[in-house]
C-alpha positions as a Markdown table, in Angstrom:
| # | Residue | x | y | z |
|---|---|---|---|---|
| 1 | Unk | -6.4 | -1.4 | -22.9 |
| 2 | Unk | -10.1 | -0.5 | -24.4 |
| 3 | Unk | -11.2 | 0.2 | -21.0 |
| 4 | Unk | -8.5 | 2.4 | -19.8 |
| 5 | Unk | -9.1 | 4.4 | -23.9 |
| 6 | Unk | -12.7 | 4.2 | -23.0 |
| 7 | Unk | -12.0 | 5.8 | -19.9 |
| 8 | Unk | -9.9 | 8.7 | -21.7 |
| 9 | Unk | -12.0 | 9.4 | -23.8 |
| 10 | Unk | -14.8 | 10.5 | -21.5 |
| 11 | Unk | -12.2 | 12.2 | -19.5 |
| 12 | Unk | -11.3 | 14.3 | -22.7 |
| 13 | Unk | -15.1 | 14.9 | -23.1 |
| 14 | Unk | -16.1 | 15.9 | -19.8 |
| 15 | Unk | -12.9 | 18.4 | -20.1 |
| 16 | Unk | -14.5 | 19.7 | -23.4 |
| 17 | Unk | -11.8 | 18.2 | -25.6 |
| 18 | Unk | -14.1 | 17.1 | -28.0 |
| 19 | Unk | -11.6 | 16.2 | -31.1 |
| 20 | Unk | -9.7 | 14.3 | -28.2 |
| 21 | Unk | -12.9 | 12.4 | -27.3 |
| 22 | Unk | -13.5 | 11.2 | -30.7 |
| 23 | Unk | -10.0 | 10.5 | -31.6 |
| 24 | Unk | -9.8 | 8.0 | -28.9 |
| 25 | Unk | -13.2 | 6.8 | -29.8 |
| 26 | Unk | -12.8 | 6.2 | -33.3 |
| 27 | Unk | -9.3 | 4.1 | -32.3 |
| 28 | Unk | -11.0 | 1.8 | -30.3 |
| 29 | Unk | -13.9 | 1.1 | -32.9 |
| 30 | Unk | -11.8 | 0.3 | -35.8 |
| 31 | Unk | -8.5 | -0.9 | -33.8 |
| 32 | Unk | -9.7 | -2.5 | -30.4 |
| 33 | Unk | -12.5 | -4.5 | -30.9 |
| 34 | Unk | -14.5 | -2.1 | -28.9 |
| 35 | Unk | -18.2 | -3.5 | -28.7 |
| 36 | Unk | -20.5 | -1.7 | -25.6 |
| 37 | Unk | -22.6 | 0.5 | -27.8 |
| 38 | Unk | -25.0 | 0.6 | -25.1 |
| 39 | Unk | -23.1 | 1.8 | -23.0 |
| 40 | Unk | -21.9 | 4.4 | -25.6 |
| 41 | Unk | -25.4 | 5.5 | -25.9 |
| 42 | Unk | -26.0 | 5.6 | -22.7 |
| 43 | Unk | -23.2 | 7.5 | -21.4 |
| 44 | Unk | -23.4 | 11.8 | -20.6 |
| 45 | Unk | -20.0 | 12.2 | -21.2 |
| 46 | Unk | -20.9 | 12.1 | -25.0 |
| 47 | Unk | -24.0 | 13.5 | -25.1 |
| 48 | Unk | -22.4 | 16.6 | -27.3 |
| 49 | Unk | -21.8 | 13.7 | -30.2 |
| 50 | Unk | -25.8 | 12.8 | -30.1 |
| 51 | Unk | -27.4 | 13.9 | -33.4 |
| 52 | Unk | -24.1 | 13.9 | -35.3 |
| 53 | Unk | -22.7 | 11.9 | -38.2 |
| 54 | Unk | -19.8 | 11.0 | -36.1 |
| 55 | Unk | -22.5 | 9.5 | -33.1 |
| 56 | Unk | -23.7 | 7.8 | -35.5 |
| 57 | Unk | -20.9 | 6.2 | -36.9 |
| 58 | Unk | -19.0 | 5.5 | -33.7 |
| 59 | Unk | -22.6 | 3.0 | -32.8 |
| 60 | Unk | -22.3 | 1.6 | -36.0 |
| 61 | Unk | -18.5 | 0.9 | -35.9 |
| 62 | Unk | -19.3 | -0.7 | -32.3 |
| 63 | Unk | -22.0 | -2.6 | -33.2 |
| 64 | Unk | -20.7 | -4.3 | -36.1 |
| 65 | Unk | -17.4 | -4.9 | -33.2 |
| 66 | Unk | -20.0 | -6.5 | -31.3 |
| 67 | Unk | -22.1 | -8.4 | -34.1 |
| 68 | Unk | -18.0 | -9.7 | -34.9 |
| 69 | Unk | -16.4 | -10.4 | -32.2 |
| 70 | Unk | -19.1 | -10.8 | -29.5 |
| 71 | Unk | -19.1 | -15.0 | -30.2 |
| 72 | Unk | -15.9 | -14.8 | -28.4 |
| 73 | Unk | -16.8 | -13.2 | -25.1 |
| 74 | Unk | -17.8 | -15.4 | -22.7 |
| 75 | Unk | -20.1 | -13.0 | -21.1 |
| 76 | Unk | -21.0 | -14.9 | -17.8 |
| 77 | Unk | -17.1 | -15.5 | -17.5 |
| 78 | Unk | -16.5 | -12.0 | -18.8 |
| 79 | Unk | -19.0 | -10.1 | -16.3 |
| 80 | Unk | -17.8 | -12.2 | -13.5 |
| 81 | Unk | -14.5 | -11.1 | -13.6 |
| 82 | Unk | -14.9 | -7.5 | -14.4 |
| 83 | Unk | -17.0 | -7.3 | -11.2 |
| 84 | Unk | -14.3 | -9.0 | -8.8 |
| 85 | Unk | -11.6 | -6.4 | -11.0 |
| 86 | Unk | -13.5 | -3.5 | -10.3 |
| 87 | Unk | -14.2 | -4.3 | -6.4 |
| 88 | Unk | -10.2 | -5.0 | -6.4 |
| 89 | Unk | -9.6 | -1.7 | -7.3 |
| 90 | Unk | -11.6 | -0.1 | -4.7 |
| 91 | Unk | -10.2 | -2.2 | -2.0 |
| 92 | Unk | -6.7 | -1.1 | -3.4 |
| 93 | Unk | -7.6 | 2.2 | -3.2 |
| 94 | Unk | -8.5 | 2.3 | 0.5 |
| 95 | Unk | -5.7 | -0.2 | 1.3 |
| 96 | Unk | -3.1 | 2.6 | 0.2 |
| 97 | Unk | -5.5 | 5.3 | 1.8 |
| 98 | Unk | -4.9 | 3.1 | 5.1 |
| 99 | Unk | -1.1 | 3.2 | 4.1 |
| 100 | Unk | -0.8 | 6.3 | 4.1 |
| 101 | Unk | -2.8 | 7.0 | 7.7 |
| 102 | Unk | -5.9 | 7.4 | 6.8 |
| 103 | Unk | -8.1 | 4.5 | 7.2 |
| 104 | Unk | -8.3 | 1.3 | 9.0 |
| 105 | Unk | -6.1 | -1.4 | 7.8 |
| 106 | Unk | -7.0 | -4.0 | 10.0 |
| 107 | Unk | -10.6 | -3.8 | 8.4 |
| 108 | Unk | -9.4 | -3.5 | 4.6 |
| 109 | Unk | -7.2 | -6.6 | 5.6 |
| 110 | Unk | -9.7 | -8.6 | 6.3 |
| 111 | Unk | -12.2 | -7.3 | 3.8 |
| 112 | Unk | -9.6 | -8.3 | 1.4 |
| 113 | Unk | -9.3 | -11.9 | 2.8 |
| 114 | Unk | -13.0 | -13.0 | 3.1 |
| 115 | Unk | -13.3 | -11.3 | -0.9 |
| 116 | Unk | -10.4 | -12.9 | -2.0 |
| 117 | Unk | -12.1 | -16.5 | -0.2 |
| 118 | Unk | -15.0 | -15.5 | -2.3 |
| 119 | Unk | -14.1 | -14.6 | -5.1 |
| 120 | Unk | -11.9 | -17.8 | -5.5 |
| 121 | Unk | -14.8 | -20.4 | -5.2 |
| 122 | Unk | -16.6 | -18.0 | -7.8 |
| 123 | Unk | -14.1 | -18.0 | -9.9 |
| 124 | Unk | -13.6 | -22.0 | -9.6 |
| 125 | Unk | -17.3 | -22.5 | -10.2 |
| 126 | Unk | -16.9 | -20.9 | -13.4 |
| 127 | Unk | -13.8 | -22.8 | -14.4 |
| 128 | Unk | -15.3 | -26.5 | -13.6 |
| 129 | Unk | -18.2 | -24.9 | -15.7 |
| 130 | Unk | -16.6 | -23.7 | -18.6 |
| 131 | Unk | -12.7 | -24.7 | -18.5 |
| 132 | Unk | -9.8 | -22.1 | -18.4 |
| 133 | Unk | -11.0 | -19.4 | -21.1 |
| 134 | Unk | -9.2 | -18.1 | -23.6 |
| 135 | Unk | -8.0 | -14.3 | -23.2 |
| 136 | Unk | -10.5 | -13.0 | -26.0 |
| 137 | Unk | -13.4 | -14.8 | -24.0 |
| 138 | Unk | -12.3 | -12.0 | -21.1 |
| 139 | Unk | -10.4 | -9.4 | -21.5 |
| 140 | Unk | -7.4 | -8.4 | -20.6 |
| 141 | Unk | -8.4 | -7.1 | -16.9 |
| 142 | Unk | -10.3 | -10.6 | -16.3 |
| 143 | Unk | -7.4 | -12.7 | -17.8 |
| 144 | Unk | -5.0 | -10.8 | -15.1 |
| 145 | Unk | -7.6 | -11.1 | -13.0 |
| 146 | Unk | -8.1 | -14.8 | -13.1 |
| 147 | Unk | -4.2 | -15.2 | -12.7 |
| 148 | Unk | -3.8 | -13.4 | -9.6 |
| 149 | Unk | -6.8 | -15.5 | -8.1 |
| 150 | Unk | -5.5 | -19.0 | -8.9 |
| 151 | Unk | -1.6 | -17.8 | -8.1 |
| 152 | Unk | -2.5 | -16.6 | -4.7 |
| 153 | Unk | -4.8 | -19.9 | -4.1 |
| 154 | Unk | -3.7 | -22.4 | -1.0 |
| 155 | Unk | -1.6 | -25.2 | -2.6 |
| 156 | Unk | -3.6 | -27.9 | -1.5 |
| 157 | Unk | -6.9 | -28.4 | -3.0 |
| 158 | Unk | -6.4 | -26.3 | -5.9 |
| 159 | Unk | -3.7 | -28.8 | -8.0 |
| 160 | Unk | -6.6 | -29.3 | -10.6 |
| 161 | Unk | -6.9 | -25.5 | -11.2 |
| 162 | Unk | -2.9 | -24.4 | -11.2 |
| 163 | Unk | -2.3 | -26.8 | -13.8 |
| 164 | Unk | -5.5 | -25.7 | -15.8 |
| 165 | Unk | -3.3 | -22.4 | -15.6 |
| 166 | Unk | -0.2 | -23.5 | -16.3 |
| 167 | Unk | -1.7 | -25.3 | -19.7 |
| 168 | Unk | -2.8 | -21.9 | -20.6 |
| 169 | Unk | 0.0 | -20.2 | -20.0 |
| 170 | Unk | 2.0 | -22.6 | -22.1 |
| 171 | Unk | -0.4 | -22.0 | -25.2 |
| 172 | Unk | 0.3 | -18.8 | -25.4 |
| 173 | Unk | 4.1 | -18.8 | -24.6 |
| 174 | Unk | 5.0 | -22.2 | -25.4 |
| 175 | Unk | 9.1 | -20.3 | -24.3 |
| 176 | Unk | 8.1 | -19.6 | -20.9 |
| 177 | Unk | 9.6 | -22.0 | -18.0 |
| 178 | Unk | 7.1 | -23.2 | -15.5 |
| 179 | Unk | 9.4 | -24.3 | -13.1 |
| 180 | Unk | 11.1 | -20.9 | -12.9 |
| 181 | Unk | 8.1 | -19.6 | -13.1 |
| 182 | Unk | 6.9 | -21.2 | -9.9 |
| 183 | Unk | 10.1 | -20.7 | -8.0 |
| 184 | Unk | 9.8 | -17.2 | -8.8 |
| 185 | Unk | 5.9 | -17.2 | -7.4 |
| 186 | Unk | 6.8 | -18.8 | -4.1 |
| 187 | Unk | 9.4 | -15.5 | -4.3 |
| 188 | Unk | 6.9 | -13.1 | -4.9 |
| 189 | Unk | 4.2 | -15.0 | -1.9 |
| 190 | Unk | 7.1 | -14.6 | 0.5 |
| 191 | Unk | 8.4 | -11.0 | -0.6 |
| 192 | Unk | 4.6 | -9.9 | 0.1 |
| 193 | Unk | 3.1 | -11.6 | 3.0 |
| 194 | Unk | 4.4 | -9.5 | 5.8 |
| 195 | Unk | 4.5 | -6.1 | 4.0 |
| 196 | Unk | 0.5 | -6.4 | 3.2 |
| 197 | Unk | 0.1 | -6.3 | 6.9 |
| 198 | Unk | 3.0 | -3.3 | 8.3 |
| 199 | Unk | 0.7 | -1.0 | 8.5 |
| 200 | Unk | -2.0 | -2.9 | 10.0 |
| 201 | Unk | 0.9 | -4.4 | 12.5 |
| 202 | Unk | 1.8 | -0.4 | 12.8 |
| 203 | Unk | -1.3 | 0.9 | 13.6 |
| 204 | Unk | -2.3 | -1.5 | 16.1 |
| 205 | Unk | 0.7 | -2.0 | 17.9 |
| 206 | Unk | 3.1 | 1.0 | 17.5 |
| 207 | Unk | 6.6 | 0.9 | 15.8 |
| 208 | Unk | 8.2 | -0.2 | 19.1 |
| 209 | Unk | 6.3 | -2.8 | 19.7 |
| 210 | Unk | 7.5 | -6.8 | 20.2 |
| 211 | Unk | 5.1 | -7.6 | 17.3 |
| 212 | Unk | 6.3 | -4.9 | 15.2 |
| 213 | Unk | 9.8 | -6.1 | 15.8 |
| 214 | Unk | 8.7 | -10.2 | 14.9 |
| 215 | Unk | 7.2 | -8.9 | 11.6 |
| 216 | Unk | 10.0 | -6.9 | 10.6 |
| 217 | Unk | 12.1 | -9.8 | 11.6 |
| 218 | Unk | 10.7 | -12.2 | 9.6 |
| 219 | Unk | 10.4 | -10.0 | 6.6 |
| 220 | Unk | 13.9 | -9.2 | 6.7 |
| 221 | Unk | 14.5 | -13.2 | 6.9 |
| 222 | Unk | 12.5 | -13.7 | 3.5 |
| 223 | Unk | 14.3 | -11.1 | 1.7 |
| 224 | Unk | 17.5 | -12.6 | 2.3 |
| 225 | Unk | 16.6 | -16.1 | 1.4 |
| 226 | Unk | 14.8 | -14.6 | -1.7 |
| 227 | Unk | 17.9 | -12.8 | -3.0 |
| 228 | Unk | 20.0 | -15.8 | -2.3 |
| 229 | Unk | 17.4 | -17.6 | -4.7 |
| 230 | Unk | 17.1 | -14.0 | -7.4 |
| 231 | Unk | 21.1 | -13.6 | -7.5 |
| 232 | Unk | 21.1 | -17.8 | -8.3 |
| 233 | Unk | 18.6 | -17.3 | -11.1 |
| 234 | Unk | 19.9 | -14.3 | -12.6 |
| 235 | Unk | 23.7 | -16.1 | -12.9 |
| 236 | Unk | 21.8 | -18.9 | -14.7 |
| 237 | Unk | 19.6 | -17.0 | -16.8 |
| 238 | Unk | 20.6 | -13.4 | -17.0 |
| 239 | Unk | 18.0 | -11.0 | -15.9 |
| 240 | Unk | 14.6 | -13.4 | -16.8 |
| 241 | Unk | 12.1 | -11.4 | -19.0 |
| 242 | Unk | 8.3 | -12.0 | -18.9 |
| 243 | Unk | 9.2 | -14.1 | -21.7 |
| 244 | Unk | 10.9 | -17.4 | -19.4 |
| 245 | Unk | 9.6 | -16.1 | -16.3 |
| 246 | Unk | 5.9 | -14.5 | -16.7 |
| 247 | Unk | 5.1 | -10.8 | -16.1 |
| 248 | Unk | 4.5 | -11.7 | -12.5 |
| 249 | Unk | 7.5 | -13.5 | -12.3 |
| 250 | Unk | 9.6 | -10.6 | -14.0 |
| 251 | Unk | 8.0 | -7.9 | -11.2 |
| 252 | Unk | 9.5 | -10.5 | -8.2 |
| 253 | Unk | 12.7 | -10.0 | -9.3 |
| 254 | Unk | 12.9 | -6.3 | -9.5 |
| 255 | Unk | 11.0 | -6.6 | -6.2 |
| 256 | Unk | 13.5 | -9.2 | -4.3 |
| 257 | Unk | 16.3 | -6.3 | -5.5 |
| 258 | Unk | 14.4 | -3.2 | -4.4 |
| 259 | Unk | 13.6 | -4.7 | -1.2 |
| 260 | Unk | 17.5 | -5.9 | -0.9 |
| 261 | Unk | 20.3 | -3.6 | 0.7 |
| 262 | Unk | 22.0 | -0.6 | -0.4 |
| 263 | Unk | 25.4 | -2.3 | -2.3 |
| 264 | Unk | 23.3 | -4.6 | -3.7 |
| 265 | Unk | 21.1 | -2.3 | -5.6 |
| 266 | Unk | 23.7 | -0.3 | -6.4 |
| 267 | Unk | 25.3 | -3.8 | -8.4 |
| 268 | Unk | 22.5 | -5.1 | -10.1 |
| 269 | Unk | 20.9 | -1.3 | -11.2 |
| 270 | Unk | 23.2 | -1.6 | -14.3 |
| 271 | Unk | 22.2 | -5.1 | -15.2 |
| 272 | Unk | 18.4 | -4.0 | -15.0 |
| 273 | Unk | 19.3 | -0.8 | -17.2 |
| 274 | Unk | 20.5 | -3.2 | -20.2 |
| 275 | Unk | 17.4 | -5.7 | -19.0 |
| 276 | Unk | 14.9 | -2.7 | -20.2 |
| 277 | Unk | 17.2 | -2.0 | -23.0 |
| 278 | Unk | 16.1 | -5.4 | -24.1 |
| 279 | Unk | 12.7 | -5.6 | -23.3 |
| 280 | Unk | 13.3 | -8.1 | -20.0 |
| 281 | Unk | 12.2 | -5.2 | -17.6 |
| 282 | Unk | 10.1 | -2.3 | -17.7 |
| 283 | Unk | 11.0 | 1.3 | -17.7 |
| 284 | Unk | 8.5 | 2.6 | -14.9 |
| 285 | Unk | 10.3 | -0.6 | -12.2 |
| 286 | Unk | 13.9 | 0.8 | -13.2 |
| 287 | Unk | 12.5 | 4.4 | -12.2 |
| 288 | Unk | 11.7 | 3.1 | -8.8 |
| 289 | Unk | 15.7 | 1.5 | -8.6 |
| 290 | Unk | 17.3 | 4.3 | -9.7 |
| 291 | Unk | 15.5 | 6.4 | -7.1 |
| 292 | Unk | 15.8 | 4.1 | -4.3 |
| 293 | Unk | 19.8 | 4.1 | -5.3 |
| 294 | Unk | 19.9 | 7.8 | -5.2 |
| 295 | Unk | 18.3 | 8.5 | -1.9 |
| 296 | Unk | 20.5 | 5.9 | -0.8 |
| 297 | Unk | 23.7 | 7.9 | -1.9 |
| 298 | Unk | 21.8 | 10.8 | -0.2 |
| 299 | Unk | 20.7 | 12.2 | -3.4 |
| 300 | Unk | 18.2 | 13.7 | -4.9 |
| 301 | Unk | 16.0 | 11.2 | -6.3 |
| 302 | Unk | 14.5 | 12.3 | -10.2 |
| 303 | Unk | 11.7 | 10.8 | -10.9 |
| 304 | Unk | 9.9 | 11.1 | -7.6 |
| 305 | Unk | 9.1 | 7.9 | -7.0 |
| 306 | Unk | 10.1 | 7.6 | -3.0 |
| 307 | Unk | 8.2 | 9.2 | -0.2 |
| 308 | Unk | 9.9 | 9.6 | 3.4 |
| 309 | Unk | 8.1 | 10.6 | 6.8 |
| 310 | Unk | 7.9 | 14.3 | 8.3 |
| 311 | Unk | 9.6 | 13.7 | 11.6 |
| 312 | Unk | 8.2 | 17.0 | 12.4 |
| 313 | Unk | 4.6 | 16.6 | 11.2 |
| 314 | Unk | 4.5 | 12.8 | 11.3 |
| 315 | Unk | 3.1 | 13.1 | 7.9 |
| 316 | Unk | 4.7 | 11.5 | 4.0 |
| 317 | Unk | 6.2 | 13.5 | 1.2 |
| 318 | Unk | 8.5 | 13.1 | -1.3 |
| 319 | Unk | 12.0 | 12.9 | -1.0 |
| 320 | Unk | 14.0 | 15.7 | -2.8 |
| 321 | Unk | 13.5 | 15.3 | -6.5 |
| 322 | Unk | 16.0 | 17.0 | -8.5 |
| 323 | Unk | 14.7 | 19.4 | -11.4 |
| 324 | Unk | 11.1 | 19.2 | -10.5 |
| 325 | Unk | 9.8 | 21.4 | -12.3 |
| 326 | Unk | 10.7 | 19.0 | -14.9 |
| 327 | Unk | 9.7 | 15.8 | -13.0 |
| 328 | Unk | 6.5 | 15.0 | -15.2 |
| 329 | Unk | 8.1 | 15.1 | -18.4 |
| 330 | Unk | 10.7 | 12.2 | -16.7 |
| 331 | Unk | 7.9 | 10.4 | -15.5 |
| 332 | Unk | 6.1 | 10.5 | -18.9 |
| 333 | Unk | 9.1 | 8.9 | -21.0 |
| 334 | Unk | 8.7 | 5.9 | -18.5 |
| 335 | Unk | 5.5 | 5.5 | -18.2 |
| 336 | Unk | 4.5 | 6.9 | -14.9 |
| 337 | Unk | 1.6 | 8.9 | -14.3 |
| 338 | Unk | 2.1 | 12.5 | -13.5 |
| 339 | Unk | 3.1 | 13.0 | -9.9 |
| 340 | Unk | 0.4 | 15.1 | -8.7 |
| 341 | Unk | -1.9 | 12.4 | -9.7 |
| 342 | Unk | 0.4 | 10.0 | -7.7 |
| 343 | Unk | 0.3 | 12.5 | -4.9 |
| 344 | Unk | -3.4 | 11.6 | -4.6 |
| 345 | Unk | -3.5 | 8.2 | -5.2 |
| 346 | Unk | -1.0 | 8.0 | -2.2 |
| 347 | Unk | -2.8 | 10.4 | 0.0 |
| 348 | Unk | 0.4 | 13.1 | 0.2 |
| 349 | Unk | -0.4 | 16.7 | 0.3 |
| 350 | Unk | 1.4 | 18.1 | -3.1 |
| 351 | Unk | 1.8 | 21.6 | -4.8 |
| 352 | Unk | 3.4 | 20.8 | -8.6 |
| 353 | Unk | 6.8 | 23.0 | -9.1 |
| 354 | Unk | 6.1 | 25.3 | -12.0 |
């Protein structure tokens, strides 16, 4: 996405890859509709390009983006949502912080829960204002964004805004199938609701604890009615691509099977192999499947996508990985960032294999 280039770019600069910089640059002038000149100007990272032909082109190319493209942007609409985005993404990264034992979950929880109130009237101010906008009027980040909020919205009281999304859904994938699509959402509610709180449950009341034993309980209850419901829709429709089923309905049903028991992974891992063959699943989900299978077989897992607890020092790390000196190039052809960088995000202590 231009952001994440954007993004890139300056990393490339501030690492004194210049040619790097301006590759990326140049690409999103002339191929992404890239338009924030000012913020171009305005940015260190690229101070080295000031006083150069190529500054001067790159503003030019943007402004003309802008001057071209800007009548689409719906810039209250647009700004709106790149500020709820951006928060998300902080509270993520303390959420897995908290994960990982080091932070307070409760807090983040219910951080989370008065934003997400928040940022749901916001968001349905702006759609009695100006109607469900189209994806160009946003972005990519604010369409997800404005998705998630109405998906995850109480079922009562919000009728008039769900259909607004299902109407836009349908315009730009006049093959996708709403009522699978909102089976599968109900799945994907249920296969989430008690593991956002585990570790809050965890640190409050200990692993052996009667409420600790309730919410594993009841998760354990939803996973099994969910793969009842998965296994049902995959014999009637094969494995459902994003396509029928909506990228968010696609991810619930790699979820319902990661989350389901050992033989059953082990049955449906082939089925998701020729699924990403076809485009119906992605390569990076599979990753985590054939891992899971793996350390289930008690073996080394290869592209180091599972951590396990230290018994010892009460502390995650990865689970064996197999060749991992090699591990990165694995995760590259997948699409998974580099594990040390995964290592951080998840708060685990790592020293890359050479």
């Amino acid at each position: 996405m231009p952001d994440d280039r954007y993004n890139a770019a300056r990393a490339w600069a501030f690492a004194g890859r210049k040619d790097s910089a301006i590759a990326i640059l140049q690409r999103l002038a002339t191929k992404q509709r890239y338009w924030n000149y000012q913020r171009f100007i305005d940015d260190p990272a690229f101070s080295f390009l000031k006083h150069t032909h190529s500054f001067d082109d790159l503003v030019g190319w943007f402004k003309a983006n802008k001057q071209k493209y800007y009548a689409e942007i719906n810039v209250e609409f647009y700004n709106a949502l790149d500020s709820i985005h951006t928060a998300n993404l902080d509270l993520q990264k303390k959420s897995l912080m908290a994960t990982m034992g080091n932070g307070n979950s409760l807090m983040i929880n219910k951080q989370r829960q008065k934003k997400d109130s928040v940022d749901l009237q916001r968001v349905t101010r702006l759609l009695d204002k100006y109607g469900w906008p189209d994806s160009a009027a946003v972005g990519f980040y604010g369409n997800y964004t404005l998705f998630a909020l109405i998906k995850q919205s109480p079922r009562k009281g919000y009728e008039k805004y769900r259909n607004m999304m299902n109407m836009a859904s349908l315009r730009t994938n006049p093959s996708l199938n709403l009522s699978l699509v909102a089976t599968l959402d109900t799945i994907m509610i249920d296969d989430q609701q008690d593991r956002k709180h585990m570790n809050t449950v965890r640190q409050m009341y200990g692993m052996k604890s009667k409420q600790w034993d309730s919410l594993i309980t009841r998760m354990s209850y939803y996973d099994s009615v969910n793969l009842v419901k998965v296994k049902q829709i995959i014999d009637t429709y094969g494995w459902p691509g994003s396509d029928i089923a909506g990228f968010e309905g696609a991810t619930a049903v790699f979820l319902v099977i990661q989350h389901s028991d050992h033989g059953t992974q082990e049955k449906y891992l082939p089925l998701m192999r020729e699924a990403v063959k076809k485009g119906k699943a992605r390569a990076s989900d599979l990753a985590l499947l054939e891992d899971r299978v793996l350390i289930g077989n008690g073996k080394p897992q290869i592209y180091g996508s599972q951590l396990q607890e230290n018994h010892t020092t009460g502390k995650y790390e990865f689970a064996p990985i197999e060749d991992e000196a090699n591990v990165n190039k694995r995760r590259a052809a997948v699409g998974l960032q580099p594990l040390e960088d995964y290592a951080k995000m998840m708060g685990v202590n790592y020293t890359p294999v050479k």
